[in-house]
C-alpha positions in Angstrom: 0.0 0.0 0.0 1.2 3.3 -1.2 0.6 5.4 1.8 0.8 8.9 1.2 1.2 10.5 4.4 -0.9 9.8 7.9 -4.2 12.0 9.0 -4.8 13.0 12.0 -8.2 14.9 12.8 -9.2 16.8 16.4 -12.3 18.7 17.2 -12.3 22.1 18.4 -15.0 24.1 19.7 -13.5 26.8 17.5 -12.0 26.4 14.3 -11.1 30.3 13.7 -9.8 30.5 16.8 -7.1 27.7 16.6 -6.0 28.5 13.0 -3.0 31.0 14.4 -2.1 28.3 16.9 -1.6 25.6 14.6 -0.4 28.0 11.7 2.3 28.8 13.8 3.0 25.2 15.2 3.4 23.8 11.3 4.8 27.0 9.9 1.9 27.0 6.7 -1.6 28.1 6.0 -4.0 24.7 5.8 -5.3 24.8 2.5 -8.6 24.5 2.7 -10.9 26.3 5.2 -14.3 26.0 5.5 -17.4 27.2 7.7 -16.1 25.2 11.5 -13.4 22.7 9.1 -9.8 23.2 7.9 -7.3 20.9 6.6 -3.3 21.6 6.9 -1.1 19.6 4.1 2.2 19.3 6.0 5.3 18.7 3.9 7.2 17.9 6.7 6.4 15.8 8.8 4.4 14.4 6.7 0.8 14.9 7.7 -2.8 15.7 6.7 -4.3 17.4 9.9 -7.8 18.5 9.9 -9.7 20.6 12.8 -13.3 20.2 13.0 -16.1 22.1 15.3 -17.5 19.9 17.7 -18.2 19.3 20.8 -15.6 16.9 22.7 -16.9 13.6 23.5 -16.0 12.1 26.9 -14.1 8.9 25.8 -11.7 10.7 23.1 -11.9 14.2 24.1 -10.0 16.7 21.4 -9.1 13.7 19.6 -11.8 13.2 16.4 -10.0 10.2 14.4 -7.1 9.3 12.5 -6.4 7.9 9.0 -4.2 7.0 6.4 -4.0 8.8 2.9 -3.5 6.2 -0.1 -2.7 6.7 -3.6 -5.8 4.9 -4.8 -9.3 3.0 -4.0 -6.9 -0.2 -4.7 -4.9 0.5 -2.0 -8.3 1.4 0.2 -9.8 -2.1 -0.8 -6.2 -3.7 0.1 -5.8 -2.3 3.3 -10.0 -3.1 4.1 -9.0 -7.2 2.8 -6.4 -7.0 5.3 -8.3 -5.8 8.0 -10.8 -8.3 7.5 -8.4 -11.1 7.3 -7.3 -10.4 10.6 -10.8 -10.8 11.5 -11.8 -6.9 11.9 -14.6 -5.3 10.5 -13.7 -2.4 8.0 -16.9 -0.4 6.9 -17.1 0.7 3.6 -18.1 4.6 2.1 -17.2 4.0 -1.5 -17.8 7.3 -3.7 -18.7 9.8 -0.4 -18.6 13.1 0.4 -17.0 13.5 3.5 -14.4 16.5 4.3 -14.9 18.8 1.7 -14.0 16.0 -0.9 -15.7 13.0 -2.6 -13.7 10.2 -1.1 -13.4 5.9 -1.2 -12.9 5.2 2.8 -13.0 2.2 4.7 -13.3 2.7 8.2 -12.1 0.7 11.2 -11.9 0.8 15.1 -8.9 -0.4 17.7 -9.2 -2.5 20.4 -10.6 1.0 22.8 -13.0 2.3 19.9 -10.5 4.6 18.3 -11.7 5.4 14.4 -9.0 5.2 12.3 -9.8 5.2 8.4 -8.0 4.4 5.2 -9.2 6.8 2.3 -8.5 8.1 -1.8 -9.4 11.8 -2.2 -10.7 11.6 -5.8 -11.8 15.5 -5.8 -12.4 18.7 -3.8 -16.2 19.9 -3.5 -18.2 22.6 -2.5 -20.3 20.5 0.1 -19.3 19.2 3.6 -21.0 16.1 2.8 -22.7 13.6 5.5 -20.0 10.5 5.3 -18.6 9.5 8.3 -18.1 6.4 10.2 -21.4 6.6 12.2 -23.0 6.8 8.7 -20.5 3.8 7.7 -21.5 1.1 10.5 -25.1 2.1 10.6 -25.3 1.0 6.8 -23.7 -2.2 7.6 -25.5 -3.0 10.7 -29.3 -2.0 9.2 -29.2 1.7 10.5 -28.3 0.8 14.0 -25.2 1.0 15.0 -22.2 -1.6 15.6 -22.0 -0.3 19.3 -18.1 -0.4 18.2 -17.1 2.9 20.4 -17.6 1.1 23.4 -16.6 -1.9 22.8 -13.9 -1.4 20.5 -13.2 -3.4 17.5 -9.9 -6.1 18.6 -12.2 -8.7 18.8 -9.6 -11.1 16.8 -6.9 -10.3 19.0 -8.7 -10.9 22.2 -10.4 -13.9 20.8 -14.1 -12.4 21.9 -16.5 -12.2 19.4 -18.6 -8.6 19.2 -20.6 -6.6 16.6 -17.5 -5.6 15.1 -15.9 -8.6 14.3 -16.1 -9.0 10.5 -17.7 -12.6 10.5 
């Protein structure tokens, strides 16, 4: 898998307000701001780092999700076969919007219920979109969801069957 560089994604209460601080911590301007989103491209390190308005949930507090850039949708169906082969669950959102940008994204969960996701960026758009991984495991689980950020989704590695194991 050709990973372009890791994503790293924390909610702020307000995105205005914590543009100087991170413009000064990585030395650039992100280059794409939107109404309560922004996304930094980071040469070095490496990094796509987005900030997004929210409110902080309890479990992962600032922390939103992270993710891995790749080249392709291959490389997003690759790294989803080799999640499930470890007997994970990876949830698909094929052709969303999501993030200012129409994107191919699996998502998937560690053992404490961290989302991490493995995503193309095809194009930029205009529209927020409503993708997300809420949105991913309530398709796969009939509109209800997986239960995943409580549980967590390790289930093959501590031998303990869940909702998120991919069986």
């Amino acid at each position: 898998m050709a990973a372009l560089r890791p994503h790293l994604a924390l909610t702020v209460t307000d995105v205005e307000r914590s543009l100087p601080f991170y413009e000064a911590l990585f030395g650039t301007r992100p280059e794409k701001v939107h109404d309560g989103y922004a996304k930094f491209s980071v040469a070095e390190p490496a990094l796509n780092f987005t900030l997004n308005r929210g409110e902080r949930a309890a479990g992962l507090g600032a922390f939103n999700h992270a993710g891995i850039q790749v080249a392709s949708t291959a490389d997003v169906l690759a790294a989803k076969e080799r999640l499930v082969s470890a007997g994970l669950a990876a949830f698909d959102e094929m052709d969303t919007t999501c993030c200012y940008a129409r994107q191919d994204k699996i998502w998937v969960r560690d053992p404490d219920g961290t989302p991490w996701e493995v995503f193309a960026t095809h194009e930029d758009t205009e529209e927020q979109g409503d993708g997300g991984l809420a949105v991913a495991e309530a398709d796969k689980h009939g509109g209800e969801p997986c239960g995943c950020g409580e549980t967590g989704c390790g289930c093959a590695a501590r031998g303990a069957a869940d909702a998120c194991c991919a069986t």
